[in-house]
C-alpha positions in Angstrom: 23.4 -16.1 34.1 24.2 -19.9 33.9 26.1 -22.1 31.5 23.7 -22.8 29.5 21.5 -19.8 28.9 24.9 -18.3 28.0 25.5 -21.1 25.2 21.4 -20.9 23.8 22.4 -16.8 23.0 25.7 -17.7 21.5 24.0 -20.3 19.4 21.3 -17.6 18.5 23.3 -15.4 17.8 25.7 -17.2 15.3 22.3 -18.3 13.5 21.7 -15.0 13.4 24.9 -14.0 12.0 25.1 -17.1 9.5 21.6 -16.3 8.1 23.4 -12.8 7.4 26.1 -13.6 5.9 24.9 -16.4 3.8 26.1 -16.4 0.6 23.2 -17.7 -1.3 21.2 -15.3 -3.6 18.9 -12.8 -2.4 16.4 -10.3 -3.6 14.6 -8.2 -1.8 11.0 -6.5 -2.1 10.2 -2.5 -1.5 6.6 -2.9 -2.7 3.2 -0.5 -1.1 1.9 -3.1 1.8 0.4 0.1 3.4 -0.3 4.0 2.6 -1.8 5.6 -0.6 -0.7 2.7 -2.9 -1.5 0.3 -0.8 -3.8 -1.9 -2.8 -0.8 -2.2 -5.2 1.7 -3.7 -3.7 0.0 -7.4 -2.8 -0.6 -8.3 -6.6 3.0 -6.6 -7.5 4.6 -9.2 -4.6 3.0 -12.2 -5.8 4.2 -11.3 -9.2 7.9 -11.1 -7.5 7.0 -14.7 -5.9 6.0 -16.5 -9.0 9.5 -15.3 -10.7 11.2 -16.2 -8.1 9.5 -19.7 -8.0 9.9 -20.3 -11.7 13.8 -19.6 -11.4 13.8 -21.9 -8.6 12.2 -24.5 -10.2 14.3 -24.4 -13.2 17.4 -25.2 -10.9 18.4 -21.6 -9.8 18.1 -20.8 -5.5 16.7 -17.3 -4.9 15.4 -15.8 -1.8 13.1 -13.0 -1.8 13.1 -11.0 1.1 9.8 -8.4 1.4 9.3 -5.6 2.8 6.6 -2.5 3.3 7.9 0.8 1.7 4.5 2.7 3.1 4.3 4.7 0.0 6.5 7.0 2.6 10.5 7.6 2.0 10.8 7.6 5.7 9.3 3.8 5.5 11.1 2.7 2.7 14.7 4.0 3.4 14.4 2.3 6.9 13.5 -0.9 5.3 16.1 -0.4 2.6 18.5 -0.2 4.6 17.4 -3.6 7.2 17.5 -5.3 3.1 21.0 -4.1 2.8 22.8 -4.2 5.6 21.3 -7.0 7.2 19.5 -9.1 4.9 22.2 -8.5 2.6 20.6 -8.6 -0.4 21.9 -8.3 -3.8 19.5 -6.6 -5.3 16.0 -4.6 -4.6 12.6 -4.9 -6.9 11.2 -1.3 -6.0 9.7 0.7 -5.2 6.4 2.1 -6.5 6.4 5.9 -5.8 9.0 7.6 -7.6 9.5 10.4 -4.8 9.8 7.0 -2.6 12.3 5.2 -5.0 14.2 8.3 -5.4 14.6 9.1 -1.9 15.8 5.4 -1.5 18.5 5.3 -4.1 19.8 8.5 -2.7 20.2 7.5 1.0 20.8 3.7 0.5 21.2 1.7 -3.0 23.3 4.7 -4.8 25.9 4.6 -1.6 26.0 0.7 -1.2 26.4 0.1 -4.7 23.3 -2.1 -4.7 21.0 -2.4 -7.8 17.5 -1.5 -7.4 14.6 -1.7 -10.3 11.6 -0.2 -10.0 7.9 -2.0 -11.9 6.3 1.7 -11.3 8.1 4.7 -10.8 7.5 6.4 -13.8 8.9 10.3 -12.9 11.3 11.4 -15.8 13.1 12.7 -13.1 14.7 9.2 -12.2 16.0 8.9 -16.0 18.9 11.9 -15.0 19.7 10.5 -11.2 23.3 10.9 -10.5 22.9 6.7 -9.9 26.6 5.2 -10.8 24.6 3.0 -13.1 22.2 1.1 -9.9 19.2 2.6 -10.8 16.2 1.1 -13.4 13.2 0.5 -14.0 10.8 -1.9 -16.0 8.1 0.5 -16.6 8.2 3.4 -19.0 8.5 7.0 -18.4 6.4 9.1 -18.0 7.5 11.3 -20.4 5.3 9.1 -23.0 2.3 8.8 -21.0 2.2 12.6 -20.7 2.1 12.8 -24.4 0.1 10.0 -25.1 -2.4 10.9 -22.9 -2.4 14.6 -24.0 -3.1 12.8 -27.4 -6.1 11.3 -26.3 -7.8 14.4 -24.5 -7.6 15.9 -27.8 -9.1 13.1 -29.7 -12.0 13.0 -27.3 -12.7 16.7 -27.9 -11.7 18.2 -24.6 -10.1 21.9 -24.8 -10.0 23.0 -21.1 -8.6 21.4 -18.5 -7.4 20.8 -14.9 -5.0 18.6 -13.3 -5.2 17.4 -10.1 -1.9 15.9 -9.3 0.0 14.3 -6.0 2.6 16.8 -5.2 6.0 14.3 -5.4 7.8 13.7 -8.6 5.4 11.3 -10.5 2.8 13.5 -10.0 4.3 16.9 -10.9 6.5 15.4 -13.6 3.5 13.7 -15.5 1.0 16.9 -14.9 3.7 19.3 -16.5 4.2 16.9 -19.6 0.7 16.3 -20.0 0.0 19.9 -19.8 2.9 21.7 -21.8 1.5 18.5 -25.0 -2.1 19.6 -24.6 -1.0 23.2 -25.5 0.8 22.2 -27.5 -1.6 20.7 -29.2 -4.4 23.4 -29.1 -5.7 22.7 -25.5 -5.7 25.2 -22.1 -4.3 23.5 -18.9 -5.7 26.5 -16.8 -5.0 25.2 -13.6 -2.2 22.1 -12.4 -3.1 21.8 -8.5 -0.9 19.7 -6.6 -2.0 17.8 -3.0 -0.6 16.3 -0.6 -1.2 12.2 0.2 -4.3 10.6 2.2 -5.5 14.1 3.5 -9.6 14.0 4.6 -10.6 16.7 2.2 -9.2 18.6 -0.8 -11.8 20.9 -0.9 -9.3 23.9 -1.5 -7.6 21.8 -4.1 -10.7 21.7 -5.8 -11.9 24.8 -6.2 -8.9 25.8 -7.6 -9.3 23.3 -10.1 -12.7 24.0 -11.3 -12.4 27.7 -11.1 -11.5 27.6 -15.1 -14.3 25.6 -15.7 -12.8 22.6 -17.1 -14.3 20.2 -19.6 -12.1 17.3 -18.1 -10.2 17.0 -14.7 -7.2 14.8 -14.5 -7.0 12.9 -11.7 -3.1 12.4 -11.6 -3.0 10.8 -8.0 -2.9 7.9 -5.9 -6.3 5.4 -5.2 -7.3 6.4 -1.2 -6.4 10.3 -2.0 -8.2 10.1 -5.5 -11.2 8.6 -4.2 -11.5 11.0 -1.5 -11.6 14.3 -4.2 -13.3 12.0 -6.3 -16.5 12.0 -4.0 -16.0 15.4 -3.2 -16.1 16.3 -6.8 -18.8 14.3 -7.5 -20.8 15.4 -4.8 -20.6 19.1 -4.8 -22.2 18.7 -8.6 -18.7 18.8 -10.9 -20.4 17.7 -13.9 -17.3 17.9 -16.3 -15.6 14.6 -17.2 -12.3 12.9 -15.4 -9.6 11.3 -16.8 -7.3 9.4 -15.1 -3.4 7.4 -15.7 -1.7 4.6 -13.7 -1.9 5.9 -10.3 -6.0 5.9 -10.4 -6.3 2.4 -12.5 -7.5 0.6 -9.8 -10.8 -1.3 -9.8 -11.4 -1.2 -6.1 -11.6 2.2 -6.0 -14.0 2.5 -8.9 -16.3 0.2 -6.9 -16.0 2.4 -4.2 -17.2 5.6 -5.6 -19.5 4.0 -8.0 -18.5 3.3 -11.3 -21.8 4.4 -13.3 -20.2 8.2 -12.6 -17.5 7.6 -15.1 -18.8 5.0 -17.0 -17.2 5.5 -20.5 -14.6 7.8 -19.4 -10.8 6.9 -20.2 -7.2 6.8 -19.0 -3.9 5.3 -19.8 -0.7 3.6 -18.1 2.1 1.4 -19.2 0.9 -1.6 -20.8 2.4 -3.9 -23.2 0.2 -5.4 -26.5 -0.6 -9.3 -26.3 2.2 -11.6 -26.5 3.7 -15.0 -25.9 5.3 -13.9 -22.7 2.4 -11.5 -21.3 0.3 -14.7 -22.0 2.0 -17.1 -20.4 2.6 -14.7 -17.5 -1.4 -14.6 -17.2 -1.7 -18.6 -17.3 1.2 -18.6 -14.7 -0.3 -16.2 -12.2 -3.9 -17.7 -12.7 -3.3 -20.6 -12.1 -1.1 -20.2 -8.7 -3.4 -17.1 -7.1 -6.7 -17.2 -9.2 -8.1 -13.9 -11.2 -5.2 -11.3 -12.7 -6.3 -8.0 -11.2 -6.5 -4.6 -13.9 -4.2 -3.4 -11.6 -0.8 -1.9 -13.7 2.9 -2.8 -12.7 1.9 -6.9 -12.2 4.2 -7.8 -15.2 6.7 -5.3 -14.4 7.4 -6.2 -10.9 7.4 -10.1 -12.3 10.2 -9.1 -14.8 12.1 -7.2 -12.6 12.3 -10.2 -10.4 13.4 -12.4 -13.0 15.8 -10.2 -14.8 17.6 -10.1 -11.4 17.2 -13.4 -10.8 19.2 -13.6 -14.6 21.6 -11.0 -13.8 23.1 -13.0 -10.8 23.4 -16.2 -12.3 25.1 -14.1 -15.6 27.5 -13.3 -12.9 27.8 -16.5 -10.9 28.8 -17.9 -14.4 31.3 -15.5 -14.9 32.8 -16.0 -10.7 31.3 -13.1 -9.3 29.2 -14.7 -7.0 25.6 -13.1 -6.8 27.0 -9.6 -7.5 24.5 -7.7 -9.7 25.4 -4.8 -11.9 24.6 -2.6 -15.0 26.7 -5.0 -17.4 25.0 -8.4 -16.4 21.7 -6.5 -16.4 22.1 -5.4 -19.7 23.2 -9.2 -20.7 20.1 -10.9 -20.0 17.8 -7.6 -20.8 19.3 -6.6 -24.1 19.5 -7.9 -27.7 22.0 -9.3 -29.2 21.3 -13.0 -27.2 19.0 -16.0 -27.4 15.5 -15.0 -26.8 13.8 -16.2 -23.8 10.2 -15.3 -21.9 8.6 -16.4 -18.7 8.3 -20.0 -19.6 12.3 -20.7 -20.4 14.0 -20.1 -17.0 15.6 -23.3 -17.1 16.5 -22.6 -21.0 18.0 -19.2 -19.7 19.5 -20.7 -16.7 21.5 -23.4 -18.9 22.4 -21.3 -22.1 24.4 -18.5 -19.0 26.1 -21.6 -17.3 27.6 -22.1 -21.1 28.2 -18.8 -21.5 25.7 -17.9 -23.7 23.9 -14.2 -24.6 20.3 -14.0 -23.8 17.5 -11.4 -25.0 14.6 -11.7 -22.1 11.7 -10.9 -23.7 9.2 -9.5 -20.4 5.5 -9.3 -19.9 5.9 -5.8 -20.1 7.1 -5.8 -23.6 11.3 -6.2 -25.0 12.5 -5.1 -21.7 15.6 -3.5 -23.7 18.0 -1.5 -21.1 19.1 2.1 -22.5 22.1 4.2 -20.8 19.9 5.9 -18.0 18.1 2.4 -16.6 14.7 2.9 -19.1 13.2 0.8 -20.8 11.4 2.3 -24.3 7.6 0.4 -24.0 4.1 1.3 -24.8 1.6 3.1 -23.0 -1.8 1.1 -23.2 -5.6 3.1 -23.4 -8.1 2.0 -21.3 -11.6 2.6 -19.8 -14.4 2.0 -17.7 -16.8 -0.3 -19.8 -19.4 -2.0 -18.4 -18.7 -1.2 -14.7 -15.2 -2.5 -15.1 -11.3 -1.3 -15.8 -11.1 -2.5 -19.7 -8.6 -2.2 -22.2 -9.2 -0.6 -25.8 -6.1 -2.8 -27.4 -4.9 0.1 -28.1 -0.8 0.7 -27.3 0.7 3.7 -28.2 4.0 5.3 -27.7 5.5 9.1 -28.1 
């Protein structure tokens, strides 16, 4: 090898190394590029961008670093780990699944000591991880939708029902809510069948769940596996009603199936009232990437990106470089402080260079940070009306 192919791989590799090692700020991205939540993840990662891009423009310097979690833990722990030990980022918006962000934490964030927040994973389970304080999300529980939506079936005069769930922790946690409140209530759950992800038929899933003849079917899944039971449903003559939560609110798959089938028909998902910060978010997003898709976890992954973003330069103030933590989370997340929204990053930015407490007030709703990484928000009611994914203005919690 001569001299000076020799010096072009030293010189490539201390590039390599610098851009490694570099101590500017970094986020990184574990957002559904590919697999059953697939047609989540883009809208979710240009929510991460703008935040990132307000926070820049305001005088702050942010890198985000995406990556593909799959909606597979195999996926996402691999890329965790190229975010941490290679990109070395300080922090991690993600991921969507909950069996996905749980398997993450556990083989990567928890160990390293690196904070990840997650704008969808909504399994109670995550609430008692064994996390050292890295683990939180910006979405609610699902320990209110389950109740809120039990609520609902009830309202609409349903009294026997079936859930058809994905078998991971969003999906088991949120059928067994949902089913022990409708009892509770004066409802039958007769059947909760789980299923695995993106299989080509659930033909015996479904016959277990109509074989109590339900009035309603849940479909407690995600949009390519739902749509394929969907159909199937549909076209071996179920002629019940569905329901459906966060992990089926997606227009594209309506479309697909054919929304005059469930024209009417309702669900729920987190979703935050109107507001100064949820509007401004929606004039912000419009105008850099067009139309706001109905899709759920938009705002979330938008303030998880900024309350981040927050949480670094809380601690750059304080001479901690970009290091992220439960503490400076709970700075910029949590009352007492100076209220600030998506519009007043550079207000935010300047009051934690003085020194000054600030109370973010998210898209999503207060964004306050409790002991276990949750945040307390609403649950918002929706519907298909008119062909399309629609809100009732209705937000309810527990």
């Amino acid at each position: 090898m001569n001299m000076k192919k020799i010096l072009i791989l030293v010189t490539s590799a201390l590039f390599v190394l610098s851009a490694c090692s570099s101590g500017g700020a970094k986020i990184g991205t574990l957002l559904d590029e590919t697999g059953d939540l697939g047609a989540y993840g883009p809208p979710i990662q240009n929510g991460v961008d703008l935040a990132v891009g307000l926070i820049n423009d305001a005088g702050g310097d942010v890198t985000v670093i995406h990556a593909d979690s799959g909606t597979s833990p195999n996926i996402a722990t691999e890329a965790a780990g190229k975010l941490i030990e290679i990109d070395k980022v300080n922090g991690i918006v993600g991921s969507l699944s909950s069996g996905v962000t749980m398997a993450v934490a556990e083989a990567k964030t928890i160990p390293a000591g690196t904070v990840i927040i997650s704008p969808a994973s909504t399994s109670p389970a995550i609430s008692v991880l064994d996390d050292n304080d890295t683990v939180f999300r910006t979405t609610v529980s699902d320990a209110a939708q389950g109740v809120v939506l039990a609520r609902l079936a009830i309202e609409k005069g349903y009294t026997n029902c079936s859930t058809l769930y994905v078998n991971n922790p969003y999906g088991k946690g949120l059928s067994d809510i949902f089913s022990t409140t409708f009892e509770s209530l004066g409802g039958s759950c007769g059947a909760q069948v789980p299923h695995e992800q993106e299989q080509p038929s659930y033909k015996s899933e479904i016959d277990k769940a109509i074989g109590n003849e339900p009035d309603v079917i849940v479909a407690m899944s995600y949009p390519k596996s739902a749509a394929v039971y969907l159909r199937e449903l549909i076209e071996g003559g179920y002629s019940g009603d569905f329901m459906f939560v966060d992990g089926t609110k997606n227009q594209d798959m309506f479309d697909e199936l054919g929304v005059a089938q469930f024209e009417g028909m309702h669900g729920t998902a987190p979703g935050a009232a109107d507001s100064d910060a949820k509007s401004t978010f929606s004039s912000l997003y419009e105008a850099k990437y067009g139309e706001l898709p109905s899709n759920p976890f938009i705002g979330e992954g938008f303030d998880g990106a900024i309350l981040l973003s927050l949480a670094m330069a809380k601690a750059a103030a304080d001479g901690h470089g970009n290091t992220i933590d439960g503490n400076s989370l709970r700075f910029v997340a949590n009352a007492p402080g100076e209220k600030v929204g998506p519009g007043d990053m550079k207000k935010a930015l300047d009051l934690l260079s003085d020194g000054k407490d600030i109370d973010y007030v998210g898209v999503a709703g207060d964004q306050e940070i409790d002991a276990n990484g949750d945040v307390s928000n609403t649950i918002e009611i929706w519907s298909i009306d008119g062909g399309k994914i629609t809100s009732s203005g209705r937000f309810e919690s527990p």
